[in-house]
Structures are given as structure tokens and as C-alpha cells.
C-alpha positions as CSV (number, residue, x, y, z in Angstrom):
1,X,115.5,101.7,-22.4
2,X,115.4,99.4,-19.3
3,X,118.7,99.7,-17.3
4,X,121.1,96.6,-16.6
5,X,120.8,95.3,-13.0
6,X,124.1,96.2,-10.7
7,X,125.4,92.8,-10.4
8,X,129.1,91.7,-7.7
9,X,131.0,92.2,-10.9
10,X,130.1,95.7,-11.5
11,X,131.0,96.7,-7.7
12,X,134.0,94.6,-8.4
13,X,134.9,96.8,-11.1
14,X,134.4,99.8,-9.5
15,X,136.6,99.3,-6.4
16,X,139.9,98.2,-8.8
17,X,139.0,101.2,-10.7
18,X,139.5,103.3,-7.7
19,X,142.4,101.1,-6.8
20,X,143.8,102.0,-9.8
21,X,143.4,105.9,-9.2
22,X,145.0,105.7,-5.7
23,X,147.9,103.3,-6.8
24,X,148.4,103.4,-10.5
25,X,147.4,100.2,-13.1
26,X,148.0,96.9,-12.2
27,X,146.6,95.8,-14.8
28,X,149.4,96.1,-17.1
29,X,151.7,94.0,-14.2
30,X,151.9,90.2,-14.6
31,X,150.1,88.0,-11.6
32,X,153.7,87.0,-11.2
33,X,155.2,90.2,-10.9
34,X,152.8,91.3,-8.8
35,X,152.4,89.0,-5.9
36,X,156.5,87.5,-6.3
37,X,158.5,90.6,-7.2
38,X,157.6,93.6,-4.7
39,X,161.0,95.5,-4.8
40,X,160.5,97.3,-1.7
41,X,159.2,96.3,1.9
42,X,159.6,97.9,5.2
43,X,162.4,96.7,7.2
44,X,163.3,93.8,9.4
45,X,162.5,93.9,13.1
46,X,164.5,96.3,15.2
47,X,164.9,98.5,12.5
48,X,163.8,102.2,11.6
49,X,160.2,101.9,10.7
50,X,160.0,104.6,8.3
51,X,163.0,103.0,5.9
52,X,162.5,101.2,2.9
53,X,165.1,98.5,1.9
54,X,165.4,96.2,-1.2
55,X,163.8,93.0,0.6
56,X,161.8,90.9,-0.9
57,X,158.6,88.9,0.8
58,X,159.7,85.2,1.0
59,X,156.9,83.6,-0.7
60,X,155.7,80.2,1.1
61,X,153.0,78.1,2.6
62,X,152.6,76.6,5.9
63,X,151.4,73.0,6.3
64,X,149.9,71.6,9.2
65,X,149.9,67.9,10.5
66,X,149.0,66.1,13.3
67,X,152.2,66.8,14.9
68,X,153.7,69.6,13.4
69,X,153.6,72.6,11.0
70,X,155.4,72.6,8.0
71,X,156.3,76.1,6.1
72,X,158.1,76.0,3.1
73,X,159.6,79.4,2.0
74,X,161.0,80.3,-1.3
75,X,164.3,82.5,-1.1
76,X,166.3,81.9,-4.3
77,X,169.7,82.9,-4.7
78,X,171.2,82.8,-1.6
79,X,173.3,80.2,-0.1
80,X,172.5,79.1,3.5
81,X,175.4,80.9,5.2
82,X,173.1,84.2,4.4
83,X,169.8,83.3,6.1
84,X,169.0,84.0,9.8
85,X,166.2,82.9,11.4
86,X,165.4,84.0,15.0
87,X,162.3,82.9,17.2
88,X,161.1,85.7,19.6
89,X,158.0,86.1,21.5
90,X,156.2,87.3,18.3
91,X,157.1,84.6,15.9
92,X,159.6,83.5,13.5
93,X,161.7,85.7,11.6
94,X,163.5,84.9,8.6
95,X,165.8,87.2,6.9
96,X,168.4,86.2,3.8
97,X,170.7,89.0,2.0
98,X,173.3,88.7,-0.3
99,X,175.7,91.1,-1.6
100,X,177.1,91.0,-4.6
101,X,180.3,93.2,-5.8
102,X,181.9,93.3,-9.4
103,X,184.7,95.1,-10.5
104,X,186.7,95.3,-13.5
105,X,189.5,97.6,-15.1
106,X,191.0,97.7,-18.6
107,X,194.0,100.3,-18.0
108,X,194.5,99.6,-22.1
109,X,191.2,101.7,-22.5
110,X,191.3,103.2,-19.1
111,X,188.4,102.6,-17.7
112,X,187.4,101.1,-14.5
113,X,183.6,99.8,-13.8
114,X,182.4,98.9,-10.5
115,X,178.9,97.3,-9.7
116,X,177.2,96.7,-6.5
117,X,174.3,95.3,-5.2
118,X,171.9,93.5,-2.3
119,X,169.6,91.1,-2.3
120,X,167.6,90.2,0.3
121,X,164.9,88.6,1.5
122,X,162.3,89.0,4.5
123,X,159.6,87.5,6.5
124,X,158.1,87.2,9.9
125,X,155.7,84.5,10.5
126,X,153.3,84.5,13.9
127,X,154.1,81.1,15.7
128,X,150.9,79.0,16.9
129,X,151.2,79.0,20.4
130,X,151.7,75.2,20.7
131,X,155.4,74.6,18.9
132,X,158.0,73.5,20.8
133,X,160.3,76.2,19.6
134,X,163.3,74.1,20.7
135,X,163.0,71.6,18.2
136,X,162.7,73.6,15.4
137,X,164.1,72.6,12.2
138,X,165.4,73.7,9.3
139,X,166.6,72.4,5.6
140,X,167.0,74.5,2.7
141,X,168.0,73.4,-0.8
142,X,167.5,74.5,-4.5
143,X,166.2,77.9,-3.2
144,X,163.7,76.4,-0.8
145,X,163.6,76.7,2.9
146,X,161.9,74.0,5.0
147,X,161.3,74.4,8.5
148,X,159.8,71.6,11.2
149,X,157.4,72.7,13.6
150,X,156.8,70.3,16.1
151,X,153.7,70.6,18.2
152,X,154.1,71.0,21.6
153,X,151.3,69.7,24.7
154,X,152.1,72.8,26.8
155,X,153.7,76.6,26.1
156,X,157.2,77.4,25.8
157,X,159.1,80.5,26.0
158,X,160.5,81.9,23.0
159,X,163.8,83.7,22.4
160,X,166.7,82.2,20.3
161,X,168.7,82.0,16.8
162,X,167.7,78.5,14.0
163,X,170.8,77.0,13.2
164,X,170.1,75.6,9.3
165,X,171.1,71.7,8.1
């Protein structure tokens, strides 16, 4: 019996498959779930490298024009008072967290029930080299953040906090 020629798709297979071994099925996760939802990353910039926290990646695009960039992040959830954005010499970093606390007692049935939880959100980004990081902008509504890029004809030094519109 004449064997089937090894075709892309069949060396395709065989790396998820050992994907799967060393990391466990994806296949059963959603797209969704699996590029939007990854519960835990490592931690902001200046913290321990070795922790986990509950941050999300802030899932965006960048945009570029003729005389700026564009980057459009999605952070639901969070109201505009919670995000930070700082420009170093590395880049942009955008951070959002939100803690929520509920609490309730019935003293009728004696119980007490208390909930807490963060949410939070995470990205660095790697500036091009030609954005005047003075002029930055930034705008976020319905769970989107927008920030202006404007190109810049020389370098600049980096180092400072975003204030957001």
C-alpha cells in the first residue's frame, strides 16, 4: 500500500500535538477565551519577577499615520480614575485595577458574607523612537482606551506619568 505524502498540515499537527502534551488541550478552549481571557500574567514593571497577579493583557492594535500612531486598547470595567499610564525609556506602560468589596449581614439568620476581589489590567508597549512623548494623548470611553502618538522629527527623552481626557 503506497504511503500518503507528509504534507505542512501533517507537521502542523504534530507540533500542537506536542503542544498539547507540554501544556494541556486547547482544543477544548474557545479562540475567545484563549487569546482575551488569560487569568494570570507576570507583573507590572518594578515588581517581583517571579509573582503571578490576576492581570489581564489589554488587548489592542496600534495604527500608524503619517503623523502619528494610534493604539487602541481594550480595558473594560474600569473607570478612568483606575488606569495609569507612564512613559519610561522602554515604552509605554499601561496599568488599570479595580477592586471591588461586598459585604452583607442578616443578624435575623446570623450570618455575615463578605466578597472581595481585583481586577486589573496590564500592558507595556515599546515606543517607536520618533514620538514626541510630550504630546501624548489619551481618551478612553465605553471600555476603550485611545492614545495619540504624535511623530516626532528628532528624539526625546522619556520619563513621566499620561494624564487621561
Amino acid at each position: 500500500m503506497a504511503r500518503k505524502p507528509y504534507t505542512i498540515w501533517d507537521e502542523i499537527d504534530r507540533m500542537q500535538a506536542e503542544l498539547n502534551s507540554l501544556f494541556g488541550n486547547f482544543s477544548s478552549i474557545s479562540p475567545w477565551m484563549r487569546f482575551n481571557d488569560r487569568p494570570l500574567l507576570l507583573g507590572p514593571k518594578g515588581s517581583d519577577k517571579n509573582e503571578l497577579v490576576k492581570y489581564r493583557s489589554a488587548m489592542g492594535d496600534m495604527i500608524e499615520t503619517d503623523s502619528e500612531f494610534l493604539v487602541n486598547l481594550e480595558i473594560p470595567g474600569v473607570s478612568k480614575q483606575d488606569i495609569k499610564i507612564n512613559v519610561d525609556d522602554d515604552g509605554i506602560e499601561v496599568k488599570a485595577e479595580r477592586k471591588n468589596e461586598f459585604e452583607k449581614e442578616d443578624k435575623k439568620k446570623g450570618t455575615y458574607s463578605a466578597v472581595r476581589s481585583v481586577m486589573g489590567f496590564y500592558r507595556h508597549l515599546r515606543l517607536p523612537e520618533n514620538v514626541e512623548v510630550k504630546r501624548i494623548a489619551a481618551k478612553y470611553k465605553d471600555g476603550v482606551l485611545e492614545l495619540k502618538l504624535p511623530k516626532s522629527k528628532k528624539l526625546e527623552k522619556k520619563g513621566f506619568e499620561v494624564k487621561i481626557n
